[in-house]
BARORO-304646 format. One record per residue (C-alpha): x, y, z; residue in three letters; residue number from 1. Coordinates in nm, 3 decimals, always signed. Each point is the difference from the previous one (the first is absolute). Layout:
<baros>
<baro u="X" v="Y" w="Z" aa="ALA" i="NUM"/>
...
</baros>
This chain:
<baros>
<baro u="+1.687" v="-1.998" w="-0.269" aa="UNK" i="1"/>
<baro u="-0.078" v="-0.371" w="+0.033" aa="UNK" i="2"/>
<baro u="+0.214" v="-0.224" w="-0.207" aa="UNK" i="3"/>
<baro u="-0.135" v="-0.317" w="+0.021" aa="UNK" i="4"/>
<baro u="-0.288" v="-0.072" w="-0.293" aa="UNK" i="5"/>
<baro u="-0.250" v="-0.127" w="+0.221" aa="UNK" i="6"/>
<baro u="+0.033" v="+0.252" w="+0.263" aa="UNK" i="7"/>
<baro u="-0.089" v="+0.270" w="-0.273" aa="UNK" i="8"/>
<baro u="-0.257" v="-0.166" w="-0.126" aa="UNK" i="9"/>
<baro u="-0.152" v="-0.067" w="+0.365" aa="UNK" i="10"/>
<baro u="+0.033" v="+0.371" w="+0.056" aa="UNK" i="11"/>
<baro u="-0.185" v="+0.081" w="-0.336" aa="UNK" i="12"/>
<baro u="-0.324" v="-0.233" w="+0.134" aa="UNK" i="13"/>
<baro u="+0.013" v="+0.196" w="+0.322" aa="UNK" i="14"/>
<baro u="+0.019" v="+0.329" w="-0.230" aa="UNK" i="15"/>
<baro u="-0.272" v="-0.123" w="-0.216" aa="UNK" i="16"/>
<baro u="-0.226" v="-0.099" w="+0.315" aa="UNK" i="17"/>
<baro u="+0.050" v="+0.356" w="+0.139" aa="UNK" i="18"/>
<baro u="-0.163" v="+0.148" w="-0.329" aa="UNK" i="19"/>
<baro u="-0.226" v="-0.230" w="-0.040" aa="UNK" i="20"/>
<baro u="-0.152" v="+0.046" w="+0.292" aa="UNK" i="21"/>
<baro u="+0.083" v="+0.394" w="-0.006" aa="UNK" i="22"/>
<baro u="-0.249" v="+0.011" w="-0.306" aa="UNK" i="23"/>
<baro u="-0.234" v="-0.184" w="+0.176" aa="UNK" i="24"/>
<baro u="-0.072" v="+0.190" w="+0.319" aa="UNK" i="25"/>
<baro u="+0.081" v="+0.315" w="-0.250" aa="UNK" i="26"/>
<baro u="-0.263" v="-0.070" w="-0.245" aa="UNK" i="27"/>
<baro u="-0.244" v="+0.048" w="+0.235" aa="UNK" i="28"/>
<baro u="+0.060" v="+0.334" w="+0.101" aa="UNK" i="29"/>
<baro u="+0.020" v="+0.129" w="-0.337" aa="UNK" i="30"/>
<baro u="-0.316" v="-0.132" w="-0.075" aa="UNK" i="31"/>
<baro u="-0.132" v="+0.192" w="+0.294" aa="UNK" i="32"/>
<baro u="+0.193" v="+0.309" w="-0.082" aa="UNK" i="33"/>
<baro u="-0.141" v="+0.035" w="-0.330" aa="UNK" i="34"/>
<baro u="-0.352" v="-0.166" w="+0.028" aa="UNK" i="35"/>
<baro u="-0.061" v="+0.145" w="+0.368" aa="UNK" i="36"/>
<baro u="-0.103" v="+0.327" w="+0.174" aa="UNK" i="37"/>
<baro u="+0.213" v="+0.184" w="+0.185" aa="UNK" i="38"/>
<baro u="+0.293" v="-0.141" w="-0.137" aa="UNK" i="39"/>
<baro u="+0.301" v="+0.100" w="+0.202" aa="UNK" i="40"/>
<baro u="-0.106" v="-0.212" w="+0.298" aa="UNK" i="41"/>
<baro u="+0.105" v="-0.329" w="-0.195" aa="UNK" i="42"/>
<baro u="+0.329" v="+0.183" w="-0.089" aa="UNK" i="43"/>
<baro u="+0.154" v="-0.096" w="+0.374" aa="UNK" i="44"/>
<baro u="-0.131" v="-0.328" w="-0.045" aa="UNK" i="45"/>
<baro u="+0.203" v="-0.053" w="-0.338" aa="UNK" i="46"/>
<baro u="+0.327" v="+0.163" w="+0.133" aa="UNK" i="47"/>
<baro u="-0.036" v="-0.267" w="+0.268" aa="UNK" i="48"/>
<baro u="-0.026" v="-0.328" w="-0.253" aa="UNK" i="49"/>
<baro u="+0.377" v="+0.030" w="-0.083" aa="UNK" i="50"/>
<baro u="+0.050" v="-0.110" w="+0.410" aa="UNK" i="51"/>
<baro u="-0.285" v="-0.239" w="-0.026" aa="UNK" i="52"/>
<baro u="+0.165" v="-0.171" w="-0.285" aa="UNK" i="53"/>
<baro u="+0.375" v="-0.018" w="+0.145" aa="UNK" i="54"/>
<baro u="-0.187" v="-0.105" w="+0.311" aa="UNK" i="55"/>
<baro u="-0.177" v="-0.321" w="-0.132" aa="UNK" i="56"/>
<baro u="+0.341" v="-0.067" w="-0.231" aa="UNK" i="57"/>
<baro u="+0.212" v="+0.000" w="+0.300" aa="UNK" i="58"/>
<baro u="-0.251" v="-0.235" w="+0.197" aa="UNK" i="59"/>
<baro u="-0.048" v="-0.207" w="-0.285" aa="UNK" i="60"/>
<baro u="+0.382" v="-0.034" w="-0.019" aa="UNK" i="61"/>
<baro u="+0.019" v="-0.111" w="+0.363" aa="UNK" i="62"/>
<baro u="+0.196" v="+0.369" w="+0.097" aa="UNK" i="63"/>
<baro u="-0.011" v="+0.216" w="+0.220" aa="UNK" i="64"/>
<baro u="-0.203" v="+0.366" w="+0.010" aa="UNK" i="65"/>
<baro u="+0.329" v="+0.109" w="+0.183" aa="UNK" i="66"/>
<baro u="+0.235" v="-0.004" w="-0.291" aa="UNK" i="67"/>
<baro u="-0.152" v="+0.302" w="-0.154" aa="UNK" i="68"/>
<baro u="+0.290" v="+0.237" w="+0.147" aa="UNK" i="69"/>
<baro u="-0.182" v="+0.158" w="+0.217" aa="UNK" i="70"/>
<baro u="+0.237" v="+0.140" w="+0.193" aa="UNK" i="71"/>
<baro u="+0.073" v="+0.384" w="-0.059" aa="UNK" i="72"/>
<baro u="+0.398" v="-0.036" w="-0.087" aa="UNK" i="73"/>
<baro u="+0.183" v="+0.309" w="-0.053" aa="UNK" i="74"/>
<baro u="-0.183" v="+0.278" w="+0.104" aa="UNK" i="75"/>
<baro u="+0.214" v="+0.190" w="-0.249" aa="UNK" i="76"/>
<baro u="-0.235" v="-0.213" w="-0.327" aa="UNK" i="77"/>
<baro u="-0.285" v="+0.155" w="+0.256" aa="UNK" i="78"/>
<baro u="+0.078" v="+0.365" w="-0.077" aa="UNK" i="79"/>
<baro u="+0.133" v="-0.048" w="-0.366" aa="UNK" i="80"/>
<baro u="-0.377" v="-0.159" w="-0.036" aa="UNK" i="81"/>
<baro u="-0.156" v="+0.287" w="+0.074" aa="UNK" i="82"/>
<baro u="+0.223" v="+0.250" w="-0.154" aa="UNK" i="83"/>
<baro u="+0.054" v="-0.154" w="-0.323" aa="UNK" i="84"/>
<baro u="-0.403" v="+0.009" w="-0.096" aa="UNK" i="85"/>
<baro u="-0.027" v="+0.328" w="+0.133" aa="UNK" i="86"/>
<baro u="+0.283" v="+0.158" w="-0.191" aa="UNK" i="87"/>
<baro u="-0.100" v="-0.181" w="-0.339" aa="UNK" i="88"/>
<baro u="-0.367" v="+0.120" w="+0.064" aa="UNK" i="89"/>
<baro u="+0.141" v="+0.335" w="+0.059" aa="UNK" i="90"/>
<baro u="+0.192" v="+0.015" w="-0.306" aa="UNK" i="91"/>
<baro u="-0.277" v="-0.101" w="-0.218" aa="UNK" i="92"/>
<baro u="-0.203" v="+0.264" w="+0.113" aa="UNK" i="93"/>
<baro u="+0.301" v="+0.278" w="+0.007" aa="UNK" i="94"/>
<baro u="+0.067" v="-0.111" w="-0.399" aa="UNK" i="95"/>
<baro u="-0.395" v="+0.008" w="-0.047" aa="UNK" i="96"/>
<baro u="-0.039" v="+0.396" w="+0.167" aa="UNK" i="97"/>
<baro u="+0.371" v="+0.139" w="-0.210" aa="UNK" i="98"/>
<baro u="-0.145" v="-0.190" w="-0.278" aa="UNK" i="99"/>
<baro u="-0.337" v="+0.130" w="-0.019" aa="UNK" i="100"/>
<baro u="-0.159" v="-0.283" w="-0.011" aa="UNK" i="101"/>
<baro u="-0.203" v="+0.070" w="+0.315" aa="UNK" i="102"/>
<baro u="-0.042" v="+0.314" w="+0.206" aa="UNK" i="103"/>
<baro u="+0.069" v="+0.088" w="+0.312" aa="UNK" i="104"/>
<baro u="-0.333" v="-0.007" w="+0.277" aa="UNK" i="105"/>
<baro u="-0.109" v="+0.354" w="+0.087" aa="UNK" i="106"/>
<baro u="-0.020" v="+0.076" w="+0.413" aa="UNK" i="107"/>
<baro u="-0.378" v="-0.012" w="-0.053" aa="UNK" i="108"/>
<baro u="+0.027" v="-0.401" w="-0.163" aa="UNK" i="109"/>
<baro u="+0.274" v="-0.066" w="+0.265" aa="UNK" i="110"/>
<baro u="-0.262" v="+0.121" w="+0.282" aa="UNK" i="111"/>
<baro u="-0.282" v="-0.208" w="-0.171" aa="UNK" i="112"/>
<baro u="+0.245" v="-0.337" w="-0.006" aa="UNK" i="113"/>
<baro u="+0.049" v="+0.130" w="+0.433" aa="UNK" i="114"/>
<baro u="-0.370" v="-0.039" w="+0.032" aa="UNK" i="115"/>
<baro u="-0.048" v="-0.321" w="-0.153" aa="UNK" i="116"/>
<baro u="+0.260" v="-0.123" w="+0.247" aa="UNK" i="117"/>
<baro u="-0.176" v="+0.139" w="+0.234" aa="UNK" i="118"/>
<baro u="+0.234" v="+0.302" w="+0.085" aa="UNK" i="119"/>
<baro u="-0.279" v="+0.220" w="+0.079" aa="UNK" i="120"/>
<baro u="+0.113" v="+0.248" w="+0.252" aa="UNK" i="121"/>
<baro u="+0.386" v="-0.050" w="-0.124" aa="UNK" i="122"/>
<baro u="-0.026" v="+0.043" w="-0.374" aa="UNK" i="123"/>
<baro u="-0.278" v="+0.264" w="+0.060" aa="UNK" i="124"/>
<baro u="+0.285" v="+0.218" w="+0.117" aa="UNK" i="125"/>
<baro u="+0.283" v="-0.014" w="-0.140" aa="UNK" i="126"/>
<baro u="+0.070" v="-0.215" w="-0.365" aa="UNK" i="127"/>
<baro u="+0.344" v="-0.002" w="+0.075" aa="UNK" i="128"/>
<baro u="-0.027" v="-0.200" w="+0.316" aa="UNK" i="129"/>
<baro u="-0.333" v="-0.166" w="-0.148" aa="UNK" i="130"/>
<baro u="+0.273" v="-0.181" w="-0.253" aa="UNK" i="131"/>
<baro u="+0.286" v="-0.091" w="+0.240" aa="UNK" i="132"/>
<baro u="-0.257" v="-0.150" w="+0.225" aa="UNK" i="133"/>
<baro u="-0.174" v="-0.183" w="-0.289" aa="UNK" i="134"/>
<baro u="+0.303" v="-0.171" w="-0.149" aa="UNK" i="135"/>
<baro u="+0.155" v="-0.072" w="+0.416" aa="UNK" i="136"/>
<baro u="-0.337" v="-0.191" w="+0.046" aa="UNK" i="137"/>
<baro u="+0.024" v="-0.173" w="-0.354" aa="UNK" i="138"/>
<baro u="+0.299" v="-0.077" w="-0.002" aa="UNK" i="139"/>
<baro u="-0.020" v="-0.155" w="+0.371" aa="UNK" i="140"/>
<baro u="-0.303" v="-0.106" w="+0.087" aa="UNK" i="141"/>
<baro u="-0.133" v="-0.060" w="-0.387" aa="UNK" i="142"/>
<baro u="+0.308" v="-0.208" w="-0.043" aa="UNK" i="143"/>
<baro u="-0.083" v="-0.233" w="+0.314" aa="UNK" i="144"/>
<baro u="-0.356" v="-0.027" w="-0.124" aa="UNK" i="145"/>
<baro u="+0.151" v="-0.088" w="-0.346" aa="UNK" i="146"/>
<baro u="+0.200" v="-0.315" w="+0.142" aa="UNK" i="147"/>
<baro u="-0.305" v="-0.159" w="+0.089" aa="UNK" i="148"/>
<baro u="-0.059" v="-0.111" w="-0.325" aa="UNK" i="149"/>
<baro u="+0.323" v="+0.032" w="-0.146" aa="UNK" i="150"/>
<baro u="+0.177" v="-0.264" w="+0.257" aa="UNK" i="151"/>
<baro u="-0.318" v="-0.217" w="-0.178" aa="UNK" i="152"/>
<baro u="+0.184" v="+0.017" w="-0.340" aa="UNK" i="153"/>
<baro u="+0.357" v="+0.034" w="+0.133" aa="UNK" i="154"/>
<baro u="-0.023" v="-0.341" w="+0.241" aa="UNK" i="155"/>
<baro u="-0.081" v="-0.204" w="-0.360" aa="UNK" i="156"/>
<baro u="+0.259" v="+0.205" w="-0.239" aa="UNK" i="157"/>
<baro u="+0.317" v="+0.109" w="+0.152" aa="UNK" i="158"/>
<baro u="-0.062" v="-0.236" w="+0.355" aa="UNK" i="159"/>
<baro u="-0.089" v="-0.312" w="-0.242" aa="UNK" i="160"/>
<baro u="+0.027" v="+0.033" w="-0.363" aa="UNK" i="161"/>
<baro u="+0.292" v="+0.159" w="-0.066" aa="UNK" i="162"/>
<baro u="+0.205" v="-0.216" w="+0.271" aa="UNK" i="163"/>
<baro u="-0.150" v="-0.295" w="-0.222" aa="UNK" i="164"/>
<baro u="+0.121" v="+0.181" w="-0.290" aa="UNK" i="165"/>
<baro u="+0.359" v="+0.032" w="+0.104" aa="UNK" i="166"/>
<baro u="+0.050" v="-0.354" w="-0.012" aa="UNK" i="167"/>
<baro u="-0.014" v="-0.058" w="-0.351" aa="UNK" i="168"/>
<baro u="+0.039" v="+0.369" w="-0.167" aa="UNK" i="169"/>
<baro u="+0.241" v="+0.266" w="+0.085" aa="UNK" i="170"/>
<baro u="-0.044" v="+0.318" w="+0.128" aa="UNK" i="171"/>
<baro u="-0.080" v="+0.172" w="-0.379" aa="UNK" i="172"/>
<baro u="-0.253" v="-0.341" w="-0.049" aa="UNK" i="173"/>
<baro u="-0.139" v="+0.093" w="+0.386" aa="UNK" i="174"/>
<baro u="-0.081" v="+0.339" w="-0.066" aa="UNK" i="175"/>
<baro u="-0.128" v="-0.033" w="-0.340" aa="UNK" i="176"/>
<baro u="-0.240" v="-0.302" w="+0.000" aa="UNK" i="177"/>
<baro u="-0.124" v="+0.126" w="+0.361" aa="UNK" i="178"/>
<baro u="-0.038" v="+0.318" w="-0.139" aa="UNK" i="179"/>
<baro u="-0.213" v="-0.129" w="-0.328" aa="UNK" i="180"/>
<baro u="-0.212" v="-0.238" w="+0.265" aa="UNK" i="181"/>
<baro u="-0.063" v="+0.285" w="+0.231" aa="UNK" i="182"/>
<baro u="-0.073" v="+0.278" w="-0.319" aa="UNK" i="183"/>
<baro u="-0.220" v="-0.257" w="-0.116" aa="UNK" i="184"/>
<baro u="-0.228" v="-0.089" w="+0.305" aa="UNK" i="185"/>
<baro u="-0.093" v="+0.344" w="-0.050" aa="UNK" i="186"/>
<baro u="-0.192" v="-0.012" w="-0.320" aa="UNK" i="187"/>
<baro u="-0.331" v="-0.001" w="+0.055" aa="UNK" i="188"/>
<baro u="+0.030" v="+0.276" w="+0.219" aa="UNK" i="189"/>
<baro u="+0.159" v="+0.227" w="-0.264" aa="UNK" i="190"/>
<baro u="-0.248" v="-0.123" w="-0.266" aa="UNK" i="191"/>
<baro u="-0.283" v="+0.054" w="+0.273" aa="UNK" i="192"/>
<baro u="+0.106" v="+0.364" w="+0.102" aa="UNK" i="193"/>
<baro u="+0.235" v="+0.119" w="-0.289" aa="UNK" i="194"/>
<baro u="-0.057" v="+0.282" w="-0.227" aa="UNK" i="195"/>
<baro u="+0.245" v="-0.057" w="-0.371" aa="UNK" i="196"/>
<baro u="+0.044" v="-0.388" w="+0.151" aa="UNK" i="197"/>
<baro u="+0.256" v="-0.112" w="-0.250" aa="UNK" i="198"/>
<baro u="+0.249" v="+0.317" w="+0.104" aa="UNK" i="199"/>
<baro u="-0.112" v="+0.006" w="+0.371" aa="UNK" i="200"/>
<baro u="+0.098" v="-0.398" w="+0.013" aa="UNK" i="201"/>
<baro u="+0.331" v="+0.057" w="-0.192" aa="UNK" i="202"/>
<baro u="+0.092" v="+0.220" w="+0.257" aa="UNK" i="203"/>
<baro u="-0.119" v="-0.159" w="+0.282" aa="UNK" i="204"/>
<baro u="+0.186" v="-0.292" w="-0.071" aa="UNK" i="205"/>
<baro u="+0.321" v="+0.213" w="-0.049" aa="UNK" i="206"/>
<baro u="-0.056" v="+0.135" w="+0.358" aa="UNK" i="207"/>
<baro u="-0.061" v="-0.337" w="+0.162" aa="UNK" i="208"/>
<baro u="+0.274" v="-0.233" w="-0.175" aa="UNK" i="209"/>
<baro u="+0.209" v="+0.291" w="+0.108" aa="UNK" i="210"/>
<baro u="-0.071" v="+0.047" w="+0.277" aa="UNK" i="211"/>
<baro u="+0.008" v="-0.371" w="+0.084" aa="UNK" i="212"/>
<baro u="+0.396" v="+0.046" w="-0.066" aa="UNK" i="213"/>
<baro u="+0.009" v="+0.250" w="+0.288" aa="UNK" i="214"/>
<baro u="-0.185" v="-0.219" w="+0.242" aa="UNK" i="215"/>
<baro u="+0.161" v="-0.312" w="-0.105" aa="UNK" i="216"/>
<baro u="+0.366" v="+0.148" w="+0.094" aa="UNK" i="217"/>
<baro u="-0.181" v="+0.157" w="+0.368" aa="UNK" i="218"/>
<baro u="-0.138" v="-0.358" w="+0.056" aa="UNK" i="219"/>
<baro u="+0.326" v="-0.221" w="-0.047" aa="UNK" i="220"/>
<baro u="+0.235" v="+0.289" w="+0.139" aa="UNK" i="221"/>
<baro u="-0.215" v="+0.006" w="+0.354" aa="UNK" i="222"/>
<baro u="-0.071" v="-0.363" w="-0.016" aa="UNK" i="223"/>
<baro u="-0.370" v="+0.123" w="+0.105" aa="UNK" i="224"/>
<baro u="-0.315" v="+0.075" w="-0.131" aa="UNK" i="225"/>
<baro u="-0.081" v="+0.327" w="+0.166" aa="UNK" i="226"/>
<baro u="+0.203" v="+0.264" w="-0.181" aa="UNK" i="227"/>
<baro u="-0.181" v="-0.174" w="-0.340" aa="UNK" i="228"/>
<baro u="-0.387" v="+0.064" w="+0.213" aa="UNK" i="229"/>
<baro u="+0.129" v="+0.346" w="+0.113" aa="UNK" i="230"/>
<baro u="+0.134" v="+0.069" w="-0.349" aa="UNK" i="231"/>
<baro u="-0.310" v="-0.041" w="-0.224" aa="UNK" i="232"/>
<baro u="-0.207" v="+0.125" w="+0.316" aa="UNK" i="233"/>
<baro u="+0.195" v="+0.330" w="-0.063" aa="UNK" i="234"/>
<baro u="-0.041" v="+0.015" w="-0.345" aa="UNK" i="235"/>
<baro u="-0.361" v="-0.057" w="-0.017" aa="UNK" i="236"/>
<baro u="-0.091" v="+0.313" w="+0.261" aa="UNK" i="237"/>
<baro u="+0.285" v="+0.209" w="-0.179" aa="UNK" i="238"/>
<baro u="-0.124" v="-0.053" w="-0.322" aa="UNK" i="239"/>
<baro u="-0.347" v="-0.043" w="+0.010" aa="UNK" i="240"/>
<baro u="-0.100" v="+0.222" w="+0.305" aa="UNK" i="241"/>
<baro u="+0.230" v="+0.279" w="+0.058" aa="UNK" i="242"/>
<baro u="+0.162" v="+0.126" w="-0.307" aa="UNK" i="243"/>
<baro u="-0.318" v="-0.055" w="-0.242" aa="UNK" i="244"/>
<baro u="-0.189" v="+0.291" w="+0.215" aa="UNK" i="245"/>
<baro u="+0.237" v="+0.257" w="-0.045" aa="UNK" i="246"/>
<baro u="+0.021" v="-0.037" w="-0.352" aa="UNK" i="247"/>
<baro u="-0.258" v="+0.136" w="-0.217" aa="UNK" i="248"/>
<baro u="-0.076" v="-0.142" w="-0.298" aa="UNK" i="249"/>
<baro u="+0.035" v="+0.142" w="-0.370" aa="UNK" i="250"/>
<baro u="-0.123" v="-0.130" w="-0.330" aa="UNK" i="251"/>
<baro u="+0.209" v="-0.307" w="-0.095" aa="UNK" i="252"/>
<baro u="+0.109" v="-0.057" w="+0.384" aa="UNK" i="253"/>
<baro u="-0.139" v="-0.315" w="+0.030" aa="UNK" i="254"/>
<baro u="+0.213" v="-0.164" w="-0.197" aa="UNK" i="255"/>
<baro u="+0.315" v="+0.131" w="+0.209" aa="UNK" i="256"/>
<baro u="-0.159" v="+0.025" w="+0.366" aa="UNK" i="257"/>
<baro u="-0.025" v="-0.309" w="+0.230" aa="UNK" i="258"/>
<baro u="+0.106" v="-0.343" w="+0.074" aa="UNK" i="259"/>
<baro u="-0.092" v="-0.107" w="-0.376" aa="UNK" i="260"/>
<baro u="+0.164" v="+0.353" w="-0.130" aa="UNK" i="261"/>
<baro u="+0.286" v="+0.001" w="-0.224" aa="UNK" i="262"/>
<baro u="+0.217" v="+0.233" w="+0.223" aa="UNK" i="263"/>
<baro u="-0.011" v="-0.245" w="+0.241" aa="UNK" i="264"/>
<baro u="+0.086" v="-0.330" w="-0.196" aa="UNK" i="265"/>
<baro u="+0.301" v="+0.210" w="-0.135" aa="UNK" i="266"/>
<baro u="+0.126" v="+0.113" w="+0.372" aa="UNK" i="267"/>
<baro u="-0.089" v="-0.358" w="+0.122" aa="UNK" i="268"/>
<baro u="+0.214" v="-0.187" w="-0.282" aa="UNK" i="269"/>
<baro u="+0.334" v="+0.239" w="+0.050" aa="UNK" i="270"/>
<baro u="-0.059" v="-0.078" w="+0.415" aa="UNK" i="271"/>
<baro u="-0.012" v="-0.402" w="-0.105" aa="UNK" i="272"/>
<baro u="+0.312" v="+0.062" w="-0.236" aa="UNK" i="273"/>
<baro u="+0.196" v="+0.122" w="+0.261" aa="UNK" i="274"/>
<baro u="-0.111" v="-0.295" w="+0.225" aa="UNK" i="275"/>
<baro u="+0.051" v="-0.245" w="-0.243" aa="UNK" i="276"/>
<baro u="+0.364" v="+0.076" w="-0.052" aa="UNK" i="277"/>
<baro u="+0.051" v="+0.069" w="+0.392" aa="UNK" i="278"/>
<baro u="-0.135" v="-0.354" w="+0.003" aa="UNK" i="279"/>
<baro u="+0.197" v="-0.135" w="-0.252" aa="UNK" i="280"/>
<baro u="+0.339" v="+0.158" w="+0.117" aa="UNK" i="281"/>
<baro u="-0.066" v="-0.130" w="+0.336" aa="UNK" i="282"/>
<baro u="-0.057" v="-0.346" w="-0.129" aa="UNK" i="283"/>
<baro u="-0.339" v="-0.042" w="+0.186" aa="UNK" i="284"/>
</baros>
């Protein structure tokens, strides 16, 4: 961290232009997601404002595009990106099926989920193979699609903001205030296409301030922004695409199932526990 009182406080403009200019460019996607039809095209546009915004800071603060980290580091924060997503998605999903919060997909619902992928001729045949083949493609190919819009957002938090951050906050301060920033861009989305809003939101942010301690350690440890766009890339398809279509739903479910779930804010906030003392221990 900065020591110097002017330094911080120089830092805290820059911070301050980033948002401000974040809400900006933000604002007017929101307004199109809600007041516009179809929606979900402006939703790529608004993942990309975060980059926008850390874009005009950085030319406005006479620096250069290049010291984003964009070089891929260790390739061992690569596979932990991945990995780490996947196995908290999975876990969600295992607690939510030995739970009974959720149900298991029958071969006929996996076989429907084949077709809508477009697994004709595969899932037609076999719903064994129709599954293996779904998730390979999802998790491969629905993950490189994914970073397309996720580098948007990850470029302006973890290449940007949270670098900005650091300078005046520690690791704990990072993690948290990015984490309540990030949770927060989100709202008019969850007001927009929530269900119970007040409980969906309470998890939601629970999920994303946690899982903003994950990322944050990935980002500083690799000195690179790619394991944090690979990262939430991976958790978006895991948790949003593959797992929710071989689950079938039960009365009550929605309050348990998804990204705004409660089974998931509860596996996310044990992962960022254990990250947050890794951190910690390791002085980061």
């Amino acid at each position: 961290m900065l020591e110097k009182k002017s330094e911080r406080k120089e830092t805290w403009k820059t911070i301050s232009i980033f948002l401000l200019i974040l809400t900006i460019f933000s604002s007017i996607f929101h307004y199109a997601i809600v007041n516009l039809y179809p929606s979900s095209i402006y939703i790529g546009g608004l993942m990309w404002c975060p980059a926008l915004a850390a874009i005009i800071t950085l030319k406005y603060k006479g620096r250069a595009i290049s010291s984003l980290n964009w070089g891929w580091g260790n390739w061992k924060y690569i596979r932990f990106s991945y990995t780490v997503p996947a196995l908290y998605a999975f876990t969600t999903y295992l607690l939510i099926w030995i739970l009974g919060l959720g149900g298991l997909a029958s071969e006929a619902e996996v076989l429907d989920w084949a077709k809508e992928l477009g697994l004709l001729g595969i899932g037609s045949l076999n719903p064994t193979y129709a599954l293996i083949i779904a998730i390979a493609l999802l998790g491969t190919v629905g993950v490189i699609r994914a970073m397309a819009t996720t580098l948007g957002e990850e470029i302006g938090w973890r290449g940007f903001f949270i670098y900005e951050l650091r300078k005046v906050l520690s690791f704990t301060g990072v993690s948290l205030f990015s984490g309540i920033i990030w949770a927060s861009w989100h709202w008019p989305l969850l007001v927009y296409y929530g269900g119970n809003v007040l409980l969906e939101m309470a998890a939601f942010f629970v999920v994303i301030i946690s899982m903003s301690f994950i990322i944050t350690y990935y980002t500083f440890k690799s000195k690179s922004l790619w394991p944090a766009v690979i990262f939430h890339a991976v958790s978006n398809v895991y948790i949003q695409k593959i797992f929710p279509p071989l689950t079938r739903k039960i009365e009550g479910s929605e309050y348990w199932l998804g990204e705004n779930g409660i089974i998931f804010a509860m596996v996310t906030f044990v992962f960022a526990i254990y990250y947050w003392r890794k951190a910690i221990k390791e002085k980061l």
